[in-house]
N, C-alpha and C positions, 0 to 999 in steps of 0.2 A: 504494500500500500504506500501511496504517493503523498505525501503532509509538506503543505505550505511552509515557509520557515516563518517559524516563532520569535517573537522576540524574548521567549521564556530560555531560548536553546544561550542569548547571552552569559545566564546567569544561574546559579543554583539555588535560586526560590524554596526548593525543595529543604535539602540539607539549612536553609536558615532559618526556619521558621516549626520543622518539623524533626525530631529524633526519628533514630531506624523504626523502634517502635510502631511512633503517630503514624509516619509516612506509610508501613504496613497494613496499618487499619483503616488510613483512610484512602490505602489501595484498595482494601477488600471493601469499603462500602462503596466505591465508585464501582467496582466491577460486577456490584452486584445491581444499582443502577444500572449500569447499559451492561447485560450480562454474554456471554456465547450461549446461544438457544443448544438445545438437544437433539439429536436429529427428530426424534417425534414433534418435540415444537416445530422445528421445520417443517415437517410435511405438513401439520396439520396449518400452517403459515399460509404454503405452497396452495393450498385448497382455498383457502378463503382470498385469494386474489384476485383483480377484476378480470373478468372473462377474456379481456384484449390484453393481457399481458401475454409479450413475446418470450420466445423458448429464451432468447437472450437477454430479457428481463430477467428469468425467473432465476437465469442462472446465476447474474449478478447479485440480488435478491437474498440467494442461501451464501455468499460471500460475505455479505453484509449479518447476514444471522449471523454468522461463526465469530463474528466478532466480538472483543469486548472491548471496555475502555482502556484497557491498559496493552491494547494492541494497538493503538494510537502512539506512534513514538514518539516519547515524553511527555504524553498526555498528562502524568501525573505533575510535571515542573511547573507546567501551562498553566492547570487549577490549582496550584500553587502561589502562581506570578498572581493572579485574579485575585488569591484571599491575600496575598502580601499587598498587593497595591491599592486593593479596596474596599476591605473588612478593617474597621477601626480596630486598633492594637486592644482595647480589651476585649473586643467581640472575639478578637484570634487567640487568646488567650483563653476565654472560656471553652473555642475548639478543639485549643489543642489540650487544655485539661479531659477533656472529652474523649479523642483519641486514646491520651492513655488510659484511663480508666479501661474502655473497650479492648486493650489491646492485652492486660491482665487478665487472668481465671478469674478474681474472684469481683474485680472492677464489672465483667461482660455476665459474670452472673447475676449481680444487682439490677442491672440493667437491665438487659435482655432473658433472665428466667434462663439461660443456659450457658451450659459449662463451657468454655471459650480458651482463647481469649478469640475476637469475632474475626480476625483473617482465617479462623480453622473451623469458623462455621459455614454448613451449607450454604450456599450464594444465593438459593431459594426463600431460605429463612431467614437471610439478610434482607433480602428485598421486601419481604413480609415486614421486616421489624420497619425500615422504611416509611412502609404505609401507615405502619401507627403510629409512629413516631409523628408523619407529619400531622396528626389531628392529636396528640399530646396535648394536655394540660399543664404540664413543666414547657415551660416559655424557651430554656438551651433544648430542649429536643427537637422540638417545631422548628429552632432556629439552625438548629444546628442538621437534621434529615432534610428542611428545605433547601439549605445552601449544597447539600451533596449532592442531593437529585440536580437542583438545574444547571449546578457548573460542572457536572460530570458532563451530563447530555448536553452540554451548550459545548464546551470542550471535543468529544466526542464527535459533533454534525459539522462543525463549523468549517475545516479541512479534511474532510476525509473523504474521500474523490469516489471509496465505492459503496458508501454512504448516499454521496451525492447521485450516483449513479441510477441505487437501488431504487433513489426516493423519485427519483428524474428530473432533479434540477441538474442544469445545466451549468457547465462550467467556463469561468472564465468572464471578463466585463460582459454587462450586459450588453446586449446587439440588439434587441427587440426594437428602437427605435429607429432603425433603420428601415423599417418597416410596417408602418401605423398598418390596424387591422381592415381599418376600413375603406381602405382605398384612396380615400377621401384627399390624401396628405401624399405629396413629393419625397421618397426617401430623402430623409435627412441626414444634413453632413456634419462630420465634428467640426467643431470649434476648435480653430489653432489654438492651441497652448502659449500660455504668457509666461514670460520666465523673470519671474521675481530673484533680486540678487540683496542677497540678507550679508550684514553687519558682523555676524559669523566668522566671513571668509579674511575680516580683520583680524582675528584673533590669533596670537601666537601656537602654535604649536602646543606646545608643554605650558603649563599655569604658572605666570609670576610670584612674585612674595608680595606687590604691593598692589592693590587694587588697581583693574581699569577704568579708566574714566573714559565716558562718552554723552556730549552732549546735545541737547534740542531746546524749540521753544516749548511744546507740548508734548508730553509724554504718554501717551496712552498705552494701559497696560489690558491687552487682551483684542483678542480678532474677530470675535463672534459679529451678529447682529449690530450690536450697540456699538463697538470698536471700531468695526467699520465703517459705517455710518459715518461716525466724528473725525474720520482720519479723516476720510473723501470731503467730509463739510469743511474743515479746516484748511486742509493742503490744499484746495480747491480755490480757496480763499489768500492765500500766501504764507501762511504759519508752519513751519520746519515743525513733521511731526516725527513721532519717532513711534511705530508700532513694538510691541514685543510680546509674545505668547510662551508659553511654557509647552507646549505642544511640538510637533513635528509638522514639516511640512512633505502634504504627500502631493505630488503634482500630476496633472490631470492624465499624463500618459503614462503613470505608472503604477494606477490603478488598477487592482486586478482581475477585483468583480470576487474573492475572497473573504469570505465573512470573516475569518483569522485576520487577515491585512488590515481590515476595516475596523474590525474592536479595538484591536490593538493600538494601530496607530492613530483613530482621529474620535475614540472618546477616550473620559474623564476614567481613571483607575480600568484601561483597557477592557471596560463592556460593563457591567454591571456593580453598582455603587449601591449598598445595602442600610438602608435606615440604622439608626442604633436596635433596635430592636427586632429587623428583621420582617416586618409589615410590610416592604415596601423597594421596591428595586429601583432604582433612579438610572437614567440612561442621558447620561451630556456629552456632549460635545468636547473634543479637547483637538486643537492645533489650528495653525493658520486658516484664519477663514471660519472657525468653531461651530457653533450646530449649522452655522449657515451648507457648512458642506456635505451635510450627512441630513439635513431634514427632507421633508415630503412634499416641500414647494405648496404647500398651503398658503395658500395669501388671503386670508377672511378679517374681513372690518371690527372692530371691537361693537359692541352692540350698544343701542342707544341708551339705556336703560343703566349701563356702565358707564358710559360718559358721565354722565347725569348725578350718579351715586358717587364716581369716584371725585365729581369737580362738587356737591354739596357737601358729601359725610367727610374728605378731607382737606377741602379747604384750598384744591388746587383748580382754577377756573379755565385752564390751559385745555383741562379736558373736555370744557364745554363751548371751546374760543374757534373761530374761526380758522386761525392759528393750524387748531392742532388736524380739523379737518383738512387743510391746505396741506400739512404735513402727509396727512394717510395719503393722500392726492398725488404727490409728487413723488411718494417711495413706488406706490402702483406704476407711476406711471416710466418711472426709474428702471425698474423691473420689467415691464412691460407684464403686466401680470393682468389677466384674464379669462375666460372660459372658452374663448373663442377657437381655440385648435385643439381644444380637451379631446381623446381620446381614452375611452373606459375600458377597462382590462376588463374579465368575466367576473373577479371579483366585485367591482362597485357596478357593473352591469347586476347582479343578482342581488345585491343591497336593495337599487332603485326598483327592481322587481318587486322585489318581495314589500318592500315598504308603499309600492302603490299598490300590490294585490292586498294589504292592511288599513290603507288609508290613511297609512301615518307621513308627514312632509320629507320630502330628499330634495336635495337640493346641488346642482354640480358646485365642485369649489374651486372656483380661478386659481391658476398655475403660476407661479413668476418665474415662467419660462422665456421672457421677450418676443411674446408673441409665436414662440416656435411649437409646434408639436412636441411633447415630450413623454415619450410613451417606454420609456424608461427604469423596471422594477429593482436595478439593481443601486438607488441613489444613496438610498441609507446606508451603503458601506461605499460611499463618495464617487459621485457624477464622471464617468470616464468620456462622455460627449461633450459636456459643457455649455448645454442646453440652459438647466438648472441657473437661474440668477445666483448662486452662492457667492459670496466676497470675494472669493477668487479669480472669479470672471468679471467681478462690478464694482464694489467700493473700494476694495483693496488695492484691484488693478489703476482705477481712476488716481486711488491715491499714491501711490508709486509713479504713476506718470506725472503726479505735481510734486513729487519727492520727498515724500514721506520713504523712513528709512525703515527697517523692518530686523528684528530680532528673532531666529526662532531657539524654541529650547530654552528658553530664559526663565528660571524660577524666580519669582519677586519676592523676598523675605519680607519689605517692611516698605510704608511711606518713608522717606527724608521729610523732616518737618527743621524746619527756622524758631528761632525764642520765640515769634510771634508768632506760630504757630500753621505756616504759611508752608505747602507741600512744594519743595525745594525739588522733588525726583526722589532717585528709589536707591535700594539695595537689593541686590540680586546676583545670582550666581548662572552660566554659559558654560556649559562644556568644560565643566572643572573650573574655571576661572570666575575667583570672585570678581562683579562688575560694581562700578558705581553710575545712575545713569541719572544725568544733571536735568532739570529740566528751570527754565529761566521763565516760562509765564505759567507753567502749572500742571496739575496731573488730573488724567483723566481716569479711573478704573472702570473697565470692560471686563472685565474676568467671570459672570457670570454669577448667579445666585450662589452658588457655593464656594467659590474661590472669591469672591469679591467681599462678602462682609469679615473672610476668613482672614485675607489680608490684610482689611482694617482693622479687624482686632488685634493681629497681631503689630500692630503699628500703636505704642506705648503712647501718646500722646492724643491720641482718639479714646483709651477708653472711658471718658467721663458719657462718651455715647452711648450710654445704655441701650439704645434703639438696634444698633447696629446688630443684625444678625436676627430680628424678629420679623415672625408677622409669613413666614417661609409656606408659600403653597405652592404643593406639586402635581394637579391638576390628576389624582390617584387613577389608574386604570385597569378597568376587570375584563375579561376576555370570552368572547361567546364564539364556538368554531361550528361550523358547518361544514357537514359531511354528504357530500354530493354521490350521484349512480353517474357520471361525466364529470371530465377532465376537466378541471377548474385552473390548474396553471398558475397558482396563487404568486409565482414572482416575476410574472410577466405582466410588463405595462406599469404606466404609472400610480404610484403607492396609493393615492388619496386622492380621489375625484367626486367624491359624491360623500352626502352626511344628512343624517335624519336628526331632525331636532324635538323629536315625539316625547321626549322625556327629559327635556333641558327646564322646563319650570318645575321644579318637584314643589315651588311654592313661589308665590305671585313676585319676590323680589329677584328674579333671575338664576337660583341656586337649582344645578339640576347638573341633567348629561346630555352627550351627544354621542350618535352611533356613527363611526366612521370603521375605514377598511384599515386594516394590519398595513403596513408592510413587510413582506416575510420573506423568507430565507432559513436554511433547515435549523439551523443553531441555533437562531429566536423561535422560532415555530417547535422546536422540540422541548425548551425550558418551557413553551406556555402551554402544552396540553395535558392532560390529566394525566396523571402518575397512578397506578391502579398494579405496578409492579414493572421489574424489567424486563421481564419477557412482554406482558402486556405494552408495554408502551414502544418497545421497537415492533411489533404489529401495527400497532395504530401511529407511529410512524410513517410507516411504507404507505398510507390512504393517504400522504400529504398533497401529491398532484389534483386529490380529488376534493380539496378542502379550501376554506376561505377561513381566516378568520375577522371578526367585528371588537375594535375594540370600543368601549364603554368607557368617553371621557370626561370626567366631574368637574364641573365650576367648585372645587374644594371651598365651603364655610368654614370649616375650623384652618385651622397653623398648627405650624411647628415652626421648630428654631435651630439656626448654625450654631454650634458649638465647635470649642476646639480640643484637640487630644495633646497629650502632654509632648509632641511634635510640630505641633501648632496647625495639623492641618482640620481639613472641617469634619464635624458628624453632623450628619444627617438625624436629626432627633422630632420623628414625625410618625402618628397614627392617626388613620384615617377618623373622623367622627364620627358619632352616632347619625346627623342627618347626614351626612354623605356618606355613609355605610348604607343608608335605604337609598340615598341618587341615586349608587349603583346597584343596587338589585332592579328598582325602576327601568334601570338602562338595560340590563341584562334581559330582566322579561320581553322588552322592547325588540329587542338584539333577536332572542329567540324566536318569538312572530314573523320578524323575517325571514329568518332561516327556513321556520315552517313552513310559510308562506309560498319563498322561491325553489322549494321543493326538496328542500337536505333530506338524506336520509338516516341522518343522525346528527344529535344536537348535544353539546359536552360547554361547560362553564371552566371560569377559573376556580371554582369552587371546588375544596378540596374534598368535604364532604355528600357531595350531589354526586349521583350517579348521571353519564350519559344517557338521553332520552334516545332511543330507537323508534324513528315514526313508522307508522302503518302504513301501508301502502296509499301514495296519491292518486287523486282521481285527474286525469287526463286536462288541462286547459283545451279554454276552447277558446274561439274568439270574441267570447265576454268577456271574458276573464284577465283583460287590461293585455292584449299579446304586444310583443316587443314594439312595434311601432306606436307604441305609448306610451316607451321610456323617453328618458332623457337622452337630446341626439347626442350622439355620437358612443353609444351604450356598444357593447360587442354582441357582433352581428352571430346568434346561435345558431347553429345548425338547426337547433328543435325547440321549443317552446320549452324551458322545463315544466314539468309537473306539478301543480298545487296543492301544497298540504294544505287540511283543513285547524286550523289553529282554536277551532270549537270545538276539536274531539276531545272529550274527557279523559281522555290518558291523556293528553299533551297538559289540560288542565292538572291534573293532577301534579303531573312532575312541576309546574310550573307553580303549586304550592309548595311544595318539596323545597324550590329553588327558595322562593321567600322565606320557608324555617332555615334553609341553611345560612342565609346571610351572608355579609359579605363581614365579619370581624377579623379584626386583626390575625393572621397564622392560620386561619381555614380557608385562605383563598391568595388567588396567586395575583399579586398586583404589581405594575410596573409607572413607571414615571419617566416623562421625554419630556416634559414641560415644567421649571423650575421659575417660581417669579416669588417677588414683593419681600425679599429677607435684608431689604436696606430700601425700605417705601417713601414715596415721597409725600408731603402733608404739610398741613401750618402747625401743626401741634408738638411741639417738639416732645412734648412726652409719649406720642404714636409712633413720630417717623424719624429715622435718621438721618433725609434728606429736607431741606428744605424746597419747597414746590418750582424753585430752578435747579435743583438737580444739586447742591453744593451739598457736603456733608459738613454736617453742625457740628460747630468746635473747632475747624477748620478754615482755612485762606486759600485759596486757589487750588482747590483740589475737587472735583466730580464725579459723580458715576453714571455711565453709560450703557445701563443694557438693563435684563430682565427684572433685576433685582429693585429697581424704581417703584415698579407697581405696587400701589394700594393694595390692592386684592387679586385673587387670581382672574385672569381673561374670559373663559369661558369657552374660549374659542385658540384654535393655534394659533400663538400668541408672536409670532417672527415679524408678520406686518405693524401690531401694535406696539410690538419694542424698538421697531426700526422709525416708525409713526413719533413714538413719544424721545428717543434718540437723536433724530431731528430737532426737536423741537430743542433739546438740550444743548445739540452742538448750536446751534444758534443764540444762545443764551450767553455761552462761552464765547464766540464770535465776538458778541457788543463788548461784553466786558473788556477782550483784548482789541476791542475797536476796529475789525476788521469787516464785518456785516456789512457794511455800505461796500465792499468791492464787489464789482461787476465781474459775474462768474456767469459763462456760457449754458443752458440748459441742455441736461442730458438724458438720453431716453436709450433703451439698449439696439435699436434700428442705427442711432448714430453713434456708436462707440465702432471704433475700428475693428477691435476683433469678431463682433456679429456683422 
């Protein structure tokens, strides 16, 4: 078998973090997670496969059973690197206290009721103890069998080529937009690649004894959304900025279309970021360009209702100003972002199915693709066309072209502050070399809801800010998958085109959900479906071509808060609440009607205690029954009308009370997070926010934040437009102060940018 290189193969993750012992045990519970089936499990595999599987499917197929995780080479380092980089040092410490215990006779008999220690128990009775473990009342069990199961199996799918094979995704960048399904659309061409030259290639060799200096007018720390934005407003304007990200840069031709390539190098702790308590999986962004280069090109309006709330309950009128509408106006149209060349893969085709055979609203969602078709599924592990407006292709590159200078790799320890308390530039470390990076009119932080309030705390001269690092929503998400009799192709086409808003009020002030489509790939797809055993789950692995999934996204009511670990970097300290524990069943039931509706032949939740619903046979569509020419155009053209469940049949009810007792609380259900905002909000109240309503942080002289971490409250909606919307409005604010606003800067739209 064939494995993508790691960036785990650097380093011995393993050996640091783990004795021979732990590493032992927490081989044997990983291998019992993704186990090697038995020949009987094979056949009886081999039988329940769809009827159009070829002789050279099937064979690939029983390769893939014989597998386990630790036939994965250095699978174990891998899920190593993941809990070193992004399990808080005490969450890995109660692990690996965990480990050993299991790895002792009499530790694995307290535990687990048998004589052990558990690398020398059956791999059957491991995977059993698993299952119980994850519905546990001891809060380290749940936390600790959830994190085995989804970074074994994420671990596991993510490069392993006869994996990919078996399941039939395809390998290698996506290609699919070379050819839109509907005819409708000219193949499209890649986007020349822009070759940004980073501040890096100054550095000496081998690391000095005395710090290096390098300096600018404006320092902006971080490349996401909001970083961008301010470079391109600034540099645009004649201000020497200076970007710098702690990230990598991966450039657009050397993408590989790799889920391994993709976690690793362009999010936050290489793929999944674990609440303190384990409720909750966060997924950001990390390197040049930040979630900008890895999101699903959602471009949706903040809602009026938020405007409204966020410029009355907090005191900032921006949101209700002309101003901040001219702002949303200019980024759209920056972007070039619209509906107008949307192309729908079968997944959001059978969303919008299903939600008008229900009656509930769908809606297509504008693309900031510049106008281009971008049919695209492989974007979340970063754009290899360069369709995708990401910073890379637009604010970055604008700002590079007026000479903004660009840092990557750059860790930021601390603000520099003056006696008068006035942000002077930073301290920060490059490729071994301590740096010092000067900045003469002021600092701006971009670093994103987690790395932003993290860095000002750890900045000595901020913390009379109490504010800083509150008020943190991560817009929670629960997972509803649909199980089709036809090839669903769930990584084909673009991620997110279509969204129902049937359960976004769960009460009249805007708190609720939105049902949108996954974007998938086998290694996110495999952490999110139902764990029922390892044998069982690489079965219902293999039905992934024939599956879609819906996620279930909540305008989060309650918070949580950044904290920092005796390292200084951040936790995540967040459980979902009681009313947005019912959003999301709301949304789930919602989720599931569809499914019914567009005719799955089986329905499974993130819920860890819900069993999968099996429907009853559908009754045939007819042309009442709302047939495709009464989706939304440009929906994928079926071959055959699917089948209509009836979502009145009393088993379906049933289960769908089921789903309600099962709930969605904390550790009984699998919830993930791609949308991080409001842990440095802006307000007039300084005892709410630790921004003031122009973006300045309080207690501070020339210092800003720009990006997600601004908002009042969570969005409600993919929030990239709105940060980029209220980012604007910010670098502008910056602009006056340093008196630059009045210079005449040409308007830019992506039809007149050289590289489109």
């Amino acid at each position: 078998m064939v494995q993508d290189q790691s960036l785990a193969s650097e380093k011995d993750y393993a050996g640091e973090i783990w004795n021979e012992a732990q590493q032992s045990a927490m081989l044997a519970l990983a291998d019992a997670a993704v186990p090697a089936m038995s020949e009987e499990e094979i056949r009886k595999m081999l039988a329940e496969l769809p009827p159009d599987t070829t002789e050279a499917q099937r064979a690939v197929a029983v390769q893939y059973a014989r597998q386990k995780f630790s036939d994965v080479p250095g699978a174990l380092n891998i899920l190593a690197m993941h809990v070193a980089t992004a399990i808080p040092e005490d969450t890995r410490s109660k692990l690996s206290l965990f480990l050993s215990v299991l790895s002792t006779r009499p530790g694995c008999f307290v535990l687990t009721g048998r004589v052990g220690p558990v690398q020398e128990l059956d791999k059957k009775v491991i995977s059993q103890l698993l299952v119980g473990w994850m519905s546990s009342r001891l809060q380290l069990m749940r936390l600790a069998a959830s994190g085995v199961v989804v970074l074994s199996q994420f671990v596991f799918y993510t490069a392993n080529r006869t994996a990919w094979e078996a399941l039939g995704y395809p390998e290698g960048p996506g290609t699919d937009w070379q050819n839109p399904p509907s005819g409708t659309a000219p193949p499209q061409e890649r986007v020349p690649h822009y070759r940004f030259r980073f501040l890096n290639e100054q550095l000496p060799k081998t690391p000095t004894d005395a710090p290096l200096e390098f300096t600018t007018d404006v320092l902006i720390i971080g490349s996401g959304s909001g970083g961008g934005v301010t470079a391109e407003y600034l540099s645009r304007r004649g201000v020497k900025v200076m970007v710098v990200d702690k990230g990598l840069y991966v450039p657009q031709d050397e993408i590989t279309g790799s889920e391994q390539q993709g976690f690793e190098r362009m999010y936050d702790g290489h793929g999944f970021i674990p609440s303190a308590d384990g409720s909750i999986f966060v997924l950001a962004g990390s390197g040049l360009g930040g979630g900008t280069a890895i999101n699903w090109s959602a471009t949706l309006k903040p809602r009026h209702y938020l405007r409204e709330a966020w410029a009355r309950d907090f005191g900032v009128p921006y949101f209700q100003s002309p101003e901040f509408t001219q702002d949303i106006n200019a980024v759209i149209h920056y972007m070039g972002a619209s509906t107008n060349h949307t192309e729908h893969n079968r997944s959001n085709s059978l969303l919008a199915l299903g939600a008008q055979r229900t009656g509930q609203p769908v809606v297509p969602v504008p693309q900031n693709t510049g106008g281009q078709v971008h049919y695209c599924g492989k974007c979340v592990i970063g754009c290899a066309c360069g369709h995708k407006q990401s910073g890379l292709v637009s604010w970055l590159k604008d700002a590079a072209e007026h000479g903004a200078e660009f840092f990557t790799e750059c860790h930021v320890d601390r603000i520099l502050m003056d006696k008068n308390n006035t942000a002077i530039g930073a301290l920060a470390s490059v490729q071994g070399h301590r740096v010092v990076l000067r900045a003469r009119r002021g600092v701006v932080v971009s670093a994103g809801s987690l790395q932003t309030p993290a860095l000002l705390m750890r900045t000595p001269e901020l913390r009379p800010n109490t504010q800083i690092g509150k008020h943190l929503r991560l817009h929670p998400v629960a997972f509803v998958h649909g199980y089709y009799d036809f090839p669903v192709n769930p990584w084909e086409g673009a991620a997110l085109t279509t969204a129902c808003s049937s359960a976004e009020l769960t009460d009249p002030n805007g708190w609720g959900a939105q049902v949108e489509v996954i974007a998938s790939a086998p290694g996110l797809h495999s952490a999110l479906i139902p764990f029922e055993g390892g044998v069982e789950h690489k079965v219902r692995a293999l039905r992934y071509r024939y599956s879609y999934t819906m996620l279930i996204i909540v305008r989060d009511r309650g918070e949580g808060t950044i904290t920092l670990d005796k390292n200084g970097q951040p936790i995540v300290n967040y459980t979902p609440s009681s009313f947005d524990q019912r959003s999301l069943v709301q949304g789930m039931l919602r989720g599931a009607e569809i499914h019914m509706a567009a005719g799955a032949s089986e329905i499974a939740t993130s819920q860890t205690d819900l069993p999968p619903y099996v429907c009853p046979p559908h009754r045939k569509a007819t042309p009442d029954d709302n047939p495709d020419t009464h989706l939304i155009p440009g929906s994928f053209p079926f071959e055959r009308t699917p089948a209509q469940g009836d979502c009145a049949d009393p088993t379906f009810r049933a289960w769908q009370q089921q789903l309600v007792r099962a709930g969605a609380s904390p550790l009984r259900i699998k919830l993930g997070s791609a949308h991080q905002m409001g842990s440095c909000r802006m307000g007039a109240d300084p005892k709410q926010s630790a921004l003031d309503p122009k973006g300045h942080v309080r207690g501070a002289n020339n210092l800003w934040v720009s990006d997600a971490s601004t908002f009042p409250e969570a969005s409600g909606v993919n929030p990239m437009l709105t940060v980029m919307s209220i980012c604007r409005g910010i670098s502008r604010n910056i602009a006056q102060e340093l008196g630059v606003e009045s210079v005449q800067v040409a308007p830019s739209a992506p039809q007149a940018r050289a590289h489109l």
